[in-house]
Structure formats: structure tokens, C-alpha cells
C-alpha positions in Angstrom: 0.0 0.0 0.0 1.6 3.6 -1.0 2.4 5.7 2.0 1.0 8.9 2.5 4.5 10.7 1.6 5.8 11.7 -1.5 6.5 8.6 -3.2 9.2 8.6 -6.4 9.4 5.9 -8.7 12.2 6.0 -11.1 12.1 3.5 -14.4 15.3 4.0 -15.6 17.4 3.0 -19.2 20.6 2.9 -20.1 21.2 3.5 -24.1 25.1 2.7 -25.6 26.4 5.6 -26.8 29.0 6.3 -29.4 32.9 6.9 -28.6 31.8 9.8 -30.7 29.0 11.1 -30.5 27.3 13.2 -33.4 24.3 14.4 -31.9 25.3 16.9 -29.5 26.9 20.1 -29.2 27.8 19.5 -25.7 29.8 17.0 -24.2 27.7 13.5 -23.2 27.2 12.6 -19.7 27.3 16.5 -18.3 24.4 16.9 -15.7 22.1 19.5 -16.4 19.8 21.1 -14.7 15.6 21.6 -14.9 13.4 22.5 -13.0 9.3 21.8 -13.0 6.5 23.9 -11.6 3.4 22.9 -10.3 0.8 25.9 -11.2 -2.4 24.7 -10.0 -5.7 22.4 -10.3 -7.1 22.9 -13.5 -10.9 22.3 -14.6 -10.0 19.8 -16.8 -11.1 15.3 -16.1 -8.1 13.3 -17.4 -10.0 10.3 -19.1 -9.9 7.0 -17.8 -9.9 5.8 -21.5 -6.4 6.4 -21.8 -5.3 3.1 -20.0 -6.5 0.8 -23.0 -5.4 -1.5 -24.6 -6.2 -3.9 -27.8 -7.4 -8.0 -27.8 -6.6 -8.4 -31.0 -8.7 -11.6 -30.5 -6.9 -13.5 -33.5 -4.9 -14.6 -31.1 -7.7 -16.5 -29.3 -8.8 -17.9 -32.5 -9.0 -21.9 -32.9 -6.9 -22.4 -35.5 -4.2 -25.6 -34.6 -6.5 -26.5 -32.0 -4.6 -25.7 -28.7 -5.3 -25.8 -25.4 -5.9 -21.8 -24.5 -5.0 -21.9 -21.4 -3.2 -18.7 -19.8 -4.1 -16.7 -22.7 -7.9 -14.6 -22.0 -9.9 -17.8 -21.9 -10.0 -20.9 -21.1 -10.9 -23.7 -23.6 -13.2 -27.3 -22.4 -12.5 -28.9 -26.1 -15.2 -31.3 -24.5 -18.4 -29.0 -24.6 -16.6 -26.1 -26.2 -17.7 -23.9 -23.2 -14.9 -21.1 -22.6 -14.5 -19.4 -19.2 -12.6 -16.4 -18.1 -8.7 -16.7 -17.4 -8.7 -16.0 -13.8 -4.4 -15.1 -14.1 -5.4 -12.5 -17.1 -8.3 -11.1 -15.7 -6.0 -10.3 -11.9 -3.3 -8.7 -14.8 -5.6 -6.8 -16.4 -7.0 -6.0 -12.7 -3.5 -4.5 -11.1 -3.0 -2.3 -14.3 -6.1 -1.7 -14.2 -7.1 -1.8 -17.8 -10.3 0.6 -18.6 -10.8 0.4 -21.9 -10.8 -3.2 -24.4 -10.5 -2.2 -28.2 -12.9 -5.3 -30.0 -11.8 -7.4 -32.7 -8.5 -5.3 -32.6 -6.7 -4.4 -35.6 -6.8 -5.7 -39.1 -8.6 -9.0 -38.6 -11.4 -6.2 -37.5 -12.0 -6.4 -41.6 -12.5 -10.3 -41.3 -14.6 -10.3 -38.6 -18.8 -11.2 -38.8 -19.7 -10.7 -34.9 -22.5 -13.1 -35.2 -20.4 -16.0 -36.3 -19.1 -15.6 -32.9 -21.9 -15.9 -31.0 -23.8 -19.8 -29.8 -21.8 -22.7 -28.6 -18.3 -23.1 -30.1 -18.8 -26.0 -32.0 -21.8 -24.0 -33.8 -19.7 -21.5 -34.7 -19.1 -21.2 -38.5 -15.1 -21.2 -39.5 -13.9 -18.8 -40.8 -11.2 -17.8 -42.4 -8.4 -15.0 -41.3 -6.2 -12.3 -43.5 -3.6 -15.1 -44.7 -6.2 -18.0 -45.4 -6.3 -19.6 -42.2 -9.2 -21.4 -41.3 -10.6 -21.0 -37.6 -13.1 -21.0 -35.2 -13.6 -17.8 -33.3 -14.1 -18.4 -29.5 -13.6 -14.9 -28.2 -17.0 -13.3 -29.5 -19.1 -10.5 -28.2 -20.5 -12.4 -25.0 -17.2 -13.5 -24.4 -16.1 -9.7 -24.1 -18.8 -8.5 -22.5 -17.9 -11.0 -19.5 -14.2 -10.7 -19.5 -14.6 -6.8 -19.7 -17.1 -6.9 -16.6 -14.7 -8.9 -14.6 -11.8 -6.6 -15.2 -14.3 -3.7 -15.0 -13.3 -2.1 -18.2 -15.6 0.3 -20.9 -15.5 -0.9 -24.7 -14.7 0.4 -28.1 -15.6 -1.8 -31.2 -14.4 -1.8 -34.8 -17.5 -2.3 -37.0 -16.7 -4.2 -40.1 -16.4 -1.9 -43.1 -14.1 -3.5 -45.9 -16.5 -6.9 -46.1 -18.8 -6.4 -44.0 -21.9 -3.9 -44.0 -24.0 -0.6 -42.7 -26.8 -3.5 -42.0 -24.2 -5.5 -40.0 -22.9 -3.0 -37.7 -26.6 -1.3 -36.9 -27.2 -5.1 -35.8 -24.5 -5.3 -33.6 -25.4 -1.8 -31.9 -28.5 -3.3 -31.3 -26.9 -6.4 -30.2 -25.1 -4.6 -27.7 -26.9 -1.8 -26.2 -30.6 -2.2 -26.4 -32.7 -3.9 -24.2 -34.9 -6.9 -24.5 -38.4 -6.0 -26.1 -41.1 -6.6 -23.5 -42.8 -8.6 -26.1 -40.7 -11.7 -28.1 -42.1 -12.9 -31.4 -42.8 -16.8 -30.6 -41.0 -17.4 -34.4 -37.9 -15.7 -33.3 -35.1 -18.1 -33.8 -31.2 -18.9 -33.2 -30.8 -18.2 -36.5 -33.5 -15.8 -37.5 -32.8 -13.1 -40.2 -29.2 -12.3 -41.6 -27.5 -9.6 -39.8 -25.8 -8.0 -42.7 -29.8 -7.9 -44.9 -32.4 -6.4 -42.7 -32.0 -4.0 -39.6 -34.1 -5.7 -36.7 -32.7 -3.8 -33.3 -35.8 -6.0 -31.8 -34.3 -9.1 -32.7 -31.3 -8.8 -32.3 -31.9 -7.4 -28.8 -33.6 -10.2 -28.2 -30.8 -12.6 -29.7 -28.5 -11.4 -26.8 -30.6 -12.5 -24.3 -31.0 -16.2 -26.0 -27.4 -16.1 -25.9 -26.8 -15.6 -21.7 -26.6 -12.1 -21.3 -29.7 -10.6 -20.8 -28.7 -6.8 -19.8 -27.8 -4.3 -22.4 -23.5 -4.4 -23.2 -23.8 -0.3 -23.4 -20.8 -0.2 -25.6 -20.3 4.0 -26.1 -17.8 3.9 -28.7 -17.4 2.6 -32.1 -15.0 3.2 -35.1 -16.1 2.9 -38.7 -13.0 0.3 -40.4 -9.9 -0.5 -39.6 -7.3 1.9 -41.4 -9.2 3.0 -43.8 -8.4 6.5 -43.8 -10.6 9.0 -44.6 -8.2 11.6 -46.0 -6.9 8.7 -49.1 -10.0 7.1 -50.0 -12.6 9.7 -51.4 -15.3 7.0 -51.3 -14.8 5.8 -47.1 -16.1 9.1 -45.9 -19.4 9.2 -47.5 -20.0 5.4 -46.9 -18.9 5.8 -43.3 -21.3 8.3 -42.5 -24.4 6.2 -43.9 -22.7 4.1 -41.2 -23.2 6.1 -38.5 -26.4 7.6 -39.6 -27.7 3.9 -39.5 -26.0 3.0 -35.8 -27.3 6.1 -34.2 -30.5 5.2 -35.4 -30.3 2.4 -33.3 -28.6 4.1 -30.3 -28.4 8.1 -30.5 -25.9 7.6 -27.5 -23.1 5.9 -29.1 -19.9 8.0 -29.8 -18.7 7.0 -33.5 -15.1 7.1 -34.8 -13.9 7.5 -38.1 -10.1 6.1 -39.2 -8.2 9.7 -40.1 -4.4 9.2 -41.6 -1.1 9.6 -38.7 0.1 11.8 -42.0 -2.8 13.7 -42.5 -1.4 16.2 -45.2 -4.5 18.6 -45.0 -4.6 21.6 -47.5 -5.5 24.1 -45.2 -7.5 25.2 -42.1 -10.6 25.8 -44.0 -13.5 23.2 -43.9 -14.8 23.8 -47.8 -10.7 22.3 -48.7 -10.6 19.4 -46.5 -13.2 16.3 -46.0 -16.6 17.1 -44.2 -17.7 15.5 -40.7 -20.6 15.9 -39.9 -20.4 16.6 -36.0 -23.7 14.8 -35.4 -22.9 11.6 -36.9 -18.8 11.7 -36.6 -17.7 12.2 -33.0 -13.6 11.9 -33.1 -11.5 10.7 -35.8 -8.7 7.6 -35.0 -5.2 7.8 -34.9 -2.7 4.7 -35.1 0.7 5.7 -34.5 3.2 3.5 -34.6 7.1 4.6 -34.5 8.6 2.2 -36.8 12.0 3.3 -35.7 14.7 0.2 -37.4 12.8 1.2 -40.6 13.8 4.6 -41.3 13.8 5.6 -44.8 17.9 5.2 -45.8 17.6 8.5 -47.6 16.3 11.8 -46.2 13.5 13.2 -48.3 13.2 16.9 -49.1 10.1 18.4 -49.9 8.5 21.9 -50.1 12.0 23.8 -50.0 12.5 22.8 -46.1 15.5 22.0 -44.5 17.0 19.2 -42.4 20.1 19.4 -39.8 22.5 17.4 -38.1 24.8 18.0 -35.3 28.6 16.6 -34.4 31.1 16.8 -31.9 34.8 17.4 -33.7 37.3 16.2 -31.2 40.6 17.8 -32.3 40.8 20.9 -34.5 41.8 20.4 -38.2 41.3 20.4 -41.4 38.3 18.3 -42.6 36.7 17.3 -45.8 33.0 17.3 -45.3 31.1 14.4 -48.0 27.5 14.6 -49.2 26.4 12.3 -51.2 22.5 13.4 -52.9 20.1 12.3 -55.3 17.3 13.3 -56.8 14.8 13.8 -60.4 15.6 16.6 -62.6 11.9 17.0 -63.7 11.8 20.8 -64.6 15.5 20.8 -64.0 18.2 19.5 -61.7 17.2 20.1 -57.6 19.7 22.4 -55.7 20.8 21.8 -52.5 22.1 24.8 -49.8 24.6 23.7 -47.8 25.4 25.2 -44.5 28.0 24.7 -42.3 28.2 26.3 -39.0 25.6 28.7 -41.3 27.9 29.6 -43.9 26.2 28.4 -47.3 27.5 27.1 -50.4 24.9 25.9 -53.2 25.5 22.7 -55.2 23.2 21.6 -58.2 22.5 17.9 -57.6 22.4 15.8 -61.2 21.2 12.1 -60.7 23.2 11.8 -64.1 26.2 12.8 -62.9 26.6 11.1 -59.4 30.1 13.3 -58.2 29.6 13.9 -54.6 29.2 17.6 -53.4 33.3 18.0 -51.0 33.3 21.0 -48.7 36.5 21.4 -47.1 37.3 23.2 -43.7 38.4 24.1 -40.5 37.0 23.0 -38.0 37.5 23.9 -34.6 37.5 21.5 -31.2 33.6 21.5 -30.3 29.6 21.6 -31.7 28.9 21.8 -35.2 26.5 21.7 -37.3 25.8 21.2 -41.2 22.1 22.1 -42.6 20.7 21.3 -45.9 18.2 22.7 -48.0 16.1 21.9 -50.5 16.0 25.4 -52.5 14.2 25.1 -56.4 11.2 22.5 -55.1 9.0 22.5 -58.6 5.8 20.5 -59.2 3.5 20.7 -62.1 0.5 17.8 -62.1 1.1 15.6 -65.0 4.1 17.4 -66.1 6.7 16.6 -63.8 8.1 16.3 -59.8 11.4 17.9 -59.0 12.8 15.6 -55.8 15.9 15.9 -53.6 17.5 13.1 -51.4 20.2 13.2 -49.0 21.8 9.4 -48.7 24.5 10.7 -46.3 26.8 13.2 -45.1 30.3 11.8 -43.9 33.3 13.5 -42.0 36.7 12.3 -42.8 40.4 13.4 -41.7 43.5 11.8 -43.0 45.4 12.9 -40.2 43.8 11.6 -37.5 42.2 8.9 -39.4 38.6 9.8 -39.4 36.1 8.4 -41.4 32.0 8.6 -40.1 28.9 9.1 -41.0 27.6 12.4 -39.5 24.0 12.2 -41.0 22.3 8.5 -40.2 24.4 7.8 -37.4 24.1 4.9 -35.0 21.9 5.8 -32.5 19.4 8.0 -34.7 16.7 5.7 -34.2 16.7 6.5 -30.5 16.5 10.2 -31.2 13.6 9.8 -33.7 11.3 8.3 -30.8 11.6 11.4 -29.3 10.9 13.4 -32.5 8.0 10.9 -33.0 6.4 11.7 -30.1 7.0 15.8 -30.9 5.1 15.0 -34.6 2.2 13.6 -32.9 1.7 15.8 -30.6 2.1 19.1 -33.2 -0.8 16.6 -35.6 -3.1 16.3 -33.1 -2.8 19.7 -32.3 -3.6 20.6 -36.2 -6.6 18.0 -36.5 -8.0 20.1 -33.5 -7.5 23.5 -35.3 -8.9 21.6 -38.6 -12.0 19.6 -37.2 -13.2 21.6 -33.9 -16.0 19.5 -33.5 -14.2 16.2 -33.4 -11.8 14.8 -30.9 -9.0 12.9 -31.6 -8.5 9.2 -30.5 -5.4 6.9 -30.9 -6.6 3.4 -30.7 -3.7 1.6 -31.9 -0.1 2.6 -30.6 3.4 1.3 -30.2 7.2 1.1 -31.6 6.7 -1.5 -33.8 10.7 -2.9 -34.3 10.5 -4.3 -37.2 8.4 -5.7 -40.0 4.9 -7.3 -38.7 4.7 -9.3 -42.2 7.6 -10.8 -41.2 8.4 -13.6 -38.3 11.5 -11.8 -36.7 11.5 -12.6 -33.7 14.7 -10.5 -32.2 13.4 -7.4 -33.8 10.5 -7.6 -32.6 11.3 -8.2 -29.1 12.3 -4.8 -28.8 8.5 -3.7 -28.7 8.6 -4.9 -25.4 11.3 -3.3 -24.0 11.8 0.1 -21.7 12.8 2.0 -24.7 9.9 1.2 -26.2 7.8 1.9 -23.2 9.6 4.9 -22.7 8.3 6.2 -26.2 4.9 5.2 -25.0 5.1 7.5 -21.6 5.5 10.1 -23.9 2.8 9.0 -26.0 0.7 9.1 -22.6 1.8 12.6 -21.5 0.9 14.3 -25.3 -2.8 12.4 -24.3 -3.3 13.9 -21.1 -1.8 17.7 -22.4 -4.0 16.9 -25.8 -7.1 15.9 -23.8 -7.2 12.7 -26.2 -10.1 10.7 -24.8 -9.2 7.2 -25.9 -5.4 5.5 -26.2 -5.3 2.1 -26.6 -2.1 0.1 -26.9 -1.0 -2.7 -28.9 -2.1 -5.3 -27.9 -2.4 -7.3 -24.5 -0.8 -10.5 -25.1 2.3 -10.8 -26.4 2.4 -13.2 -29.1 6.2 -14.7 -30.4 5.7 -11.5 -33.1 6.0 -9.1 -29.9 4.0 -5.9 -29.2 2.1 -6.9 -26.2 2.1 -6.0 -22.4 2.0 -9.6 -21.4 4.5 -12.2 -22.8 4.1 -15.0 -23.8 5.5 -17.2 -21.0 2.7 -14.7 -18.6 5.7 -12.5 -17.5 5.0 -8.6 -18.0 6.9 -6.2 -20.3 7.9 -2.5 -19.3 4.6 -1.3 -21.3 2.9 -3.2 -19.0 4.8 -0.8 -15.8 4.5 2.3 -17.4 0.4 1.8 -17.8 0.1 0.8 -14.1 1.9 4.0 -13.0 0.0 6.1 -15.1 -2.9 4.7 -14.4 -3.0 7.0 -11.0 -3.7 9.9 -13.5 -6.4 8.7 -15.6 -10.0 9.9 -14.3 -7.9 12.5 -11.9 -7.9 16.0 -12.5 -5.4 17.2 -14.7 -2.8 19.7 -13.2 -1.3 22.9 -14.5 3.0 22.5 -14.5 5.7 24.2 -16.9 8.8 22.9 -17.4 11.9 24.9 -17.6 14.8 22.9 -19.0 17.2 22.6 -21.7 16.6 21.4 -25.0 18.3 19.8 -27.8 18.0 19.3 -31.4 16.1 15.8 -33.1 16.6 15.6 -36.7 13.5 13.9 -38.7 13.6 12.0 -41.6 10.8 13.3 -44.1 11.7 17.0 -44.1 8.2 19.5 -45.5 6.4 22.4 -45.1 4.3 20.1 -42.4 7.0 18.2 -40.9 10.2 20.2 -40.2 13.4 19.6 -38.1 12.3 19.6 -34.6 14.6 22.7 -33.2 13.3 22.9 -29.2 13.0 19.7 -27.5 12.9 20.0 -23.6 15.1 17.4 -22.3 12.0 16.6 -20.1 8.5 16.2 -20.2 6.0 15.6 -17.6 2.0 16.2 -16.5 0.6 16.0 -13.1 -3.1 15.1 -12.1 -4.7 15.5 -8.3 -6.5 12.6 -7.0 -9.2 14.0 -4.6 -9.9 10.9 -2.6 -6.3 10.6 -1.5 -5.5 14.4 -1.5 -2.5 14.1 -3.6 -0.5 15.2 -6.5 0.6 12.7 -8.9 3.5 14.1 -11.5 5.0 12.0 -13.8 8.3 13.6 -15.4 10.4 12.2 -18.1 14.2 12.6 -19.3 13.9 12.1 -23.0 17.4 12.4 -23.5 19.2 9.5 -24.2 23.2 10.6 -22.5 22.2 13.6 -20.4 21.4 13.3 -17.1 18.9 16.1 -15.5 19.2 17.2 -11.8 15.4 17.7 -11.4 14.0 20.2 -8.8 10.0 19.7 -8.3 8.2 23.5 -7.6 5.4 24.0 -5.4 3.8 27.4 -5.1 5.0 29.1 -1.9 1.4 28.7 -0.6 1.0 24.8 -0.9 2.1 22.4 2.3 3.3 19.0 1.4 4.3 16.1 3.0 8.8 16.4 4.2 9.3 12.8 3.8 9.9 11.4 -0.2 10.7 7.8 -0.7 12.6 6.8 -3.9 12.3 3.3 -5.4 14.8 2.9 -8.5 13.9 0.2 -11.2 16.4 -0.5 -14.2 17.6 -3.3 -16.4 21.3 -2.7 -18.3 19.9 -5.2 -20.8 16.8 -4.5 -21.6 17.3 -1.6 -24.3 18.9 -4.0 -26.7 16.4 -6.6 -27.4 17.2 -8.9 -24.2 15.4 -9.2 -21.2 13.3 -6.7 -19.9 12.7 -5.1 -16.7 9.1 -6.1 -14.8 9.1 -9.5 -14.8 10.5 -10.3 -11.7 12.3 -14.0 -13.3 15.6 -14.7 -12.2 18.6 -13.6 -14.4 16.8 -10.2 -15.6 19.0 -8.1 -13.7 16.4 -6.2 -13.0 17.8 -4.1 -9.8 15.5 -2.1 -7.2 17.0 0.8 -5.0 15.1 2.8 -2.7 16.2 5.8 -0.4 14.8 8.5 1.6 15.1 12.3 1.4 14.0 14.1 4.5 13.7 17.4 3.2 10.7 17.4 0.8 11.5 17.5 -2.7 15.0 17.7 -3.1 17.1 17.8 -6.6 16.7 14.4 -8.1 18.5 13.6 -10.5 17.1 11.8 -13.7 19.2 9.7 -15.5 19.2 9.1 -19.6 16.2 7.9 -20.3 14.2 7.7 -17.6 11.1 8.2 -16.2 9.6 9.3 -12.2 6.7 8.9 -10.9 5.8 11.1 -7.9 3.2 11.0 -5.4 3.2 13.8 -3.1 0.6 13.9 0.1 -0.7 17.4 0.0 -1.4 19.0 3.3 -3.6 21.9 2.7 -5.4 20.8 -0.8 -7.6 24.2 -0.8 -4.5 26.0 -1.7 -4.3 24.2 -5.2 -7.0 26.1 -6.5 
């Protein structure tokens, strides 16, 4: 049971750094110093919804007929009758999970919900996205039950891609309404076809003849599984005959529609981007997913923007700066600017010519940087495409026998979770400014190491490590700033592919810490802070007009909630950098009494960054190490190391002064 102190817990990483490292323009491993200020209560609910999470019920599927145990279900391949998994249930209990995204991802688009309903050896098979046959075990009943148990809200994906309007105005009726006081005597198992006729009566009643008798009261529904309203000019229009349908059914459901991560829109005006209706579409879905081992090997210029790197030179010298471009020379040859240290050159870059563009200076011991723009951009529609690309940009001195790469450098990909995290924030801040009426919900989210149409298993391990969960605390904190009602991460179990919060052998994964600790914010009321810290400079990858260089990253991030019942602040705060550590003072106004004593528990695994094990799981071997101390004194300097991540709970003596 937490004490009624101020209570830190540290979740700690330790990336490899280069001997050499080109990222900074200060020496690695220097502390620096932050500080962040609690303001205030402000009138603002953080939702519960945030702490979800995706079945992705393909993984409950019968398909080679084994024994389910330890996964959601249980299996009796007697009678075919499934129970709840008491071990998954208490998991999803402790977390605890509040909202269960139904079918979960793609195999939402090969899902019929009512071959999921009757006994399982009724069931129809089926067949999934890469010709599988199976049975589906884990239908809507099923859910219903397992989300009661857990006591988690639902969102469902409605079958668009082969399913229909009929079909999901069914399964809203199927879910929400209640029994009709009087049943037609012919009324049958297997009365009317869900995807023909819309029957709410029927199908109300068709719940009830399958065990549950009281209304599901599922709020929220999404319209197709990446379908992405913004690239297909037909999905909008068809999505809200959708909704129009479902709401006739039940006015109260909240209705999603799937909106692009890249949404590219043409302007702030309604009359140049797609319509929503407000009283049909409620938010538009995000799925963001980080992809960071498959960054493109080129960076792309568009829109005359810019891209920049920094380095560290060592020992002063001469140096022969290499950049090696491409491009199309549509409407002529691109050009590329060239700064270093912000003296420009220009260079025309010819595909047909492939010389590299050699800059030669002096460079002195310390930061530099080199900046490239794209400068003649040209595009005419059916004419031509003027493109730049940058493959690399390599240092070298013959002296002292230098030779790197300056522009993808190991280590990038760590930087560009960060920057990630900075994009997503900046597009759902545009989708706000675009589509005031909406919200914006993220129901898919994670790393995503490596390629999921491909069985690699090492690669993907690395979605369930602390760097990975680390991205996804930042993901959490833009949420909570954003007021994003739903975040749902992918997925629960952990099959051999990776990406959940439970493993497979029933150990947790660091996604699966980082959504306990935060779940002492959701449903709390959100907290005013400002951060005052340094920042640094993340370069991204596909350089426009809409996604630019990211100039002013704080080294940390953090929010802060108030939890009423227990009279205390909760503030999470992050060190996104991945060498720097932060000494970390946390600011109360003058006015506000707090508790002197602050317990510190330290969590970290040295192996866990690179793919091995990871920390949580409490097995032997994990070097997972736990450290705690006590400071006296209130809220003394704490220092946050590289890549880390506190939780603070701090007992608040006078709670009327918050206000």
C-alpha cells in the first residue's frame, strides 16, 4: 500500500552511446539542470480511457486446436464452453485496464460478430487475412464478460471493408438495447441475416437467448480499420451512412472514423478538407506507430524545407566534409544549400552525374553543425516532380584517421522516438485547429521494431522493452496535455511477433509498468506545470512544409493530475534524453504544504534496451535491480538519469490552496 509521503518511482534506461558522438553540441554525460513547476488544479477530467489496450482476438482464435489456457480464456474442447482466465483477468485487474479495443486491428475487416456468437462447436469457420481457417471463440458475449470482470468500458471496430451498414446497426442493437417486453414466438437462433435487414428488436432479443440478458452499453465505435478518410474519397461518405444507421439504433453511441497519422491537410478551411458531420462523426482515429529500425535510408526533401545534423569534432583540423545526394531533374536538376556552422554554399545535384558535393574546412574542437536545404522545389501535375534526397553526409580526416557518417548515425533511431512523439503531438494539435467538432482518438499505438509481415523474432522483441515503453510515456503525457479521450495500446498478449504487455510465457513487459503508474492519473484531474529545462535538437527523416526539423526539445517532459480521494499530486516527469542526465527540482507554489518525507524506489535493467530481457518481470537472471532511499527534506534535486522516467506522489497537506 503507498504511504502517504511523496513517493518517487524511477524507471530507468541505459542506451550505448558512441565513442563519438554526433548528436550533441555539448559534451555526453554533463548533468544539467531543470526545473518543474506545479501551477495549479485545472478544470479539466483526465479520461480513464487512456489506459486501454487492444485484444486483437486473432490470437484467441481456434486455429491448430490448442489448449488456451493462460491466454484470456479458457478452452473445455469437451463442450466447447470457454471461461474467463482468472491469471489474465487479476493482470488486467492490477493495471487496471479501462478500456478493451474489440476485434483489434486488421482482422477487425474479417470479422462477422454473429459467427461468434452460440456454442463453439456451432460456430461457422472462418477464415483469417492469410487463409487460415478457424473458429472464433472470443466473440461478443465472451467480451462482455471478461470486460465486466476486469471492469473495463468498450470500443468496437465495425466491419467496413467486407462487412456492411446492415451489420454493424445489428451489432449496436446487439449490444446496447434492451430486451423488447414482447418476443415474437417465431424468433429463432438463427433468424434473419444480420448483414440484410436491420431488426434492433431481434437482435436485442438474440443477446438475451445467448446468456446475457442486460444491455453491453458499448459508447464507442469506429467505422473500419485503417481506412483513412483523408486517401480514400469514397470511405467518408459510406462511413457516414454508417453512423447515420448505428445512431438510429442508439443516438448515445460515440462513433469514430479512421483519419491518416500523415494527415497532409490543405489548409485550415472546412470547404478544402473532407466534411464531418459533427452529429454523426464524434472523433477521428489515430494509429501511430514509431517504426523506428525502418527509417527511410535517404532523407526526403520536400516543399524547400531543410534538415540538420549536429557533431562533436574532437581535435581541431582540417576536414573534408562528403555529401552524397540524389534526386529527379523533372523541370531541372534540384539544388541543395549547404550550411556549415551557417555559412552556405549551393551545389546543383544531377542524378546523371553522381560526383559527390566535397566541402573542405576548418573546423574547430567543439559543436557543429551542417544544414541542408532543398531550394528550387518544382511540381506541375502531369508534367513533372522535382525531388531531392540526402543518402549521407560523412566527416573524414586523414590525419587523425577519421572516417564517419555524421547524418544517419548509430543511435538516430533512438533520437527519432523522441521526434515521433513531438510529430504527434504538433498533428493532433492541427486536426484540433482543422476539425473543432471532433476529438482525436489513438486506438492503436506502439514502436513497432521491425516488420509485422515478417516472423523476426529478435526485432520484434524490442516492442517490449523500456525503450519502447519509454516512447509510449511520452505518447501518454501528449494524451493527457491533448485531452485525447481514448489511447489504446497494442495489444495485451504478447504473441512470439512481440508488441504486447503480457508475454508470452505470462511475464509482463515495461509497457505493461509504465500503464500501471499512469494509471494513477487517468479519471484525476489534470494539473497545470511548466517545465523549464534545456533542449536539444532531433533531426526527422521526411523533411516538408508540415514536418520540419524539430529545433526545441525539452530534455524533459512531464504532467501532473490531483487525486481528490487521497488528497494528492501525482506528476509523472520524463528525461527524453538519451546521454544527459537532469538534476530535477519539483516546484510547489510558496502557498502549498506538502508532506517532508519522499521515498525513492529505483527500477532498471542494463539489458533490456537492446532486445534482451526486460525489466518487470520479476524472473531470475533479468538483472532487473530495485533501489530505494529516503530524502528528509521534501522535494530535493533528483536527479534523472538518460532515459528515464519518475513517478511522484506527493501527500498534499492543505489541498484548498491548489485552486
Amino acid at each position: 500500500m503507498r504511504t502517504p509521503h511523496c513517493y518517487i518511482v524511477i524507471i530507468m534506461a541505459l542506451f550505448l552511446i558512441a565513442a563519438i558522438n554526433p548528436r550533441l553540441a555539448f559534451p555526453a554525460n554533463d548533468v544539467q539542470q531543470a526545473k518543474v513547476n506545479i501551477l495549479g488544479i485545472s478544470g479539466e477530467t483526465i479520461s480513464p480511457n487512456i489506459i486501454g489496450t487492444n485484444l486483437f482476438v486473432m490470437n484467441e482464435a481456434d486455429i491448430v486446436r490448442v489448449n488456451r489456457s493462460n491466454r484470456l480464456l479458457m478452452f473445455n474442447p469437451v463442450d466447447g464452453s470457454v471461461s474467463n482466465n482468472p491469471f489474465m483477468v487479476e493482470k488486467c485487474r492490477k493495471v487496471p485496464i479501462k478500456l478493451l479495443r474489440y476485434p483489434g486491428a486488421r482482422d477487425s475487416e474479417m470479422h462477422h460478430w454473429r459467427d461468434a456468437i452460440g456454442t463453439f462447436f456451432e460456430r461457422p469457420f472462418g477464415e483469417d487475412v492469410i487463409g487460415r481457417k478457424y473458429r472464433q471463440f472470443f466473440g461478443t458475449i465472451e467480451l462482455a464478460r471478461f470486460a465486466k470482470a476486469i471492469g473495463s468500458d468498450i470500443i468496437i471496430t465495425a466491419n467496413y471493408q467486407t462487412g456492411s451498414i446492415e451489420e454493424a446497426a445489428n451489432w449496436v442493437a446487439f449490444c446496447n438495447l434492451p430486451v423488447p417486453p414482447k418476443i415474437d414466438p417465431s424468433w429463432q437462433m438463427s433468424s434473419y441475416s444480420e448483414q440484410q435487414e436491420i431488426r434492433p428488436n431481434y437482435f436485442a432479443w438474440l443477446r438475451s437467448a445467448n446468456g446475457l440478458f442486460d444491455p453491453i452499453d458499448v459508447e464507442f465505435w469506429e467505422i473500419g480499420n485503417e481506412n483513412y478518410f483523408t486517401r480514400d474519397s469514397s470511405y467518408i461518405e459510406r462511413a457516414h451512412a454508417y453512423a447515420k444507421a448505428m445512431k438510429a439504433v442508439d443516438p448515445k453511441i460515440k462513433i469514430g472514423v479512421t483519419g491518416d497519422p500523415l494527415m497532409r491537410f490543405r489548409g485550415k478551411q472546412f470547404d478544402k478538407n473532407p466534411y464531418l458531420n459533427p452529429a454523426l462523426i464524434d472523433f477521428i482515429v489515430l494509429h501511430v506507430y514509431a517504426k523506428p529500425d525502418r527509417l527511410p535510408p535517404v532523407t526526403r526533401l520536400f516543399s524547400n524545407a531543410c534538415s540538420e545534423r549536429q557533431f562533436l569534432i574532437n581535435k581541431p583540423g582540417d576536414y573534408e566534409i562528403i555529401i552524397k545526394a540524389g534526386g529527379t531533374c523533372a523541370l531541372g536538376c534540384p539544388e541543395v544549400a549547404v550550411a556549415v556552422d551557417r555559412k552556405t554554399g549551393k551545389h546543383i545535384v544531377d542524378p546523371n552525374k553522381p560526383e559527390e558535393i566535397s566541402i573542405k574546412k576548418a573546423l574547430a574542437k567543439g559543436g557543429h553543425s551542417i544544414r541542408l536545404c532543398f531550394v528550387n522545389d518544382r511540381l506541375i501535375p502531369g508534367v513533372g516532380d522535382r525531388n531531392l534526397f540526402v543518402e549521407s553526409v560523412k566527416i573524414k580526416n586523414i590525419q587523425y584517421g577519421i572516417d564517419r557518417e555524421i547524418w544517419n548515425y548509430e543511435g538516430i533511431a533512438d533520437q527519432f522516438l523522441v521526434a515521433n512523439n513531438y510529430q504527434i503531438e504538433r498533428q493532433i494539435q492541427r486536426i484540433q485547429t482543422v476539425y473543432p467538432h471532433q476529438t482525436v482518438a489513438i486506438t492503436e499505438a506502439n514502436t513497432r521494431f521491425g516488420d509485422g509481415r515478417k516472423i523476426d523474432i529478435e526485432m520484434h522483441k524490442k516492442n517490449m522493452t523500456l525503450k519502447s515503453a519509454l516512447w509510449y510515456a511520452g505518447l501518454l503525457n501528449t494524451s493527457i496535455r491533448k485531452g485525447v479521450p481514448i489511447l489504446c495500446h497494442f495489444s495485451l498478449i504478447g504473441k512470439r511477433l512481440g508488441f504486447g504487455m503480457i508475454r508470452p510465457d505470462d511475464s509482463v513487459t515495461p509497457h505493461y509498468k509504465i500503464m500501471k503508474l499512469y494509471s494513477d492519473h487517468s479519471g484525476s484531474r489534470k494539473v497545470r506545470l511548466n517545465i523549464q529545462s534545456k533542449t536539444y535538437r532531433v533531426p526527422l527523416f521526411e523533411t516538408s512544409f508540415l514536418a520540419k526539423g524539430v529545433d526545441e526539445i525539452k530534455f524533459l517532459d512531464a504532467v501532473s493530475s490531483y487525486c481528490l480521494a487521497n488528497k494528492e499530486i501525482v506528476i509523472t516527469v520524463l528525461n527524453r534524453h538519451p546521454d544527459q542526465s537532469v538534476e530535477t527540482l519539483i516546484s510547489f507554489p510558496d502557498r502549498v504544504v506538502i508532506e517532508p518525507t519522499v521515498e525513492v524506489i529505483e527500477l532498471l535493467s542494463q539489458t533490456s534496451i537492446n532486445g534482451g530481457p526486460s525489466l518487470g518481470s520479476g524472473k531470475q537472471g533479468e538483472e532487473v535491480v530495485e533501489r530505494q532511499f529516503t530524502l528528509e527534506n521534501g522535494l530535493e534535486k533528483l536527479v534523472l538519469k538518460p532515459a528515464s522516467l519518475a513517478h511522484i506522489f506527493c501527500k498534499i497537506l492543505n489541498p484548498q490552496s491548489l485552486n
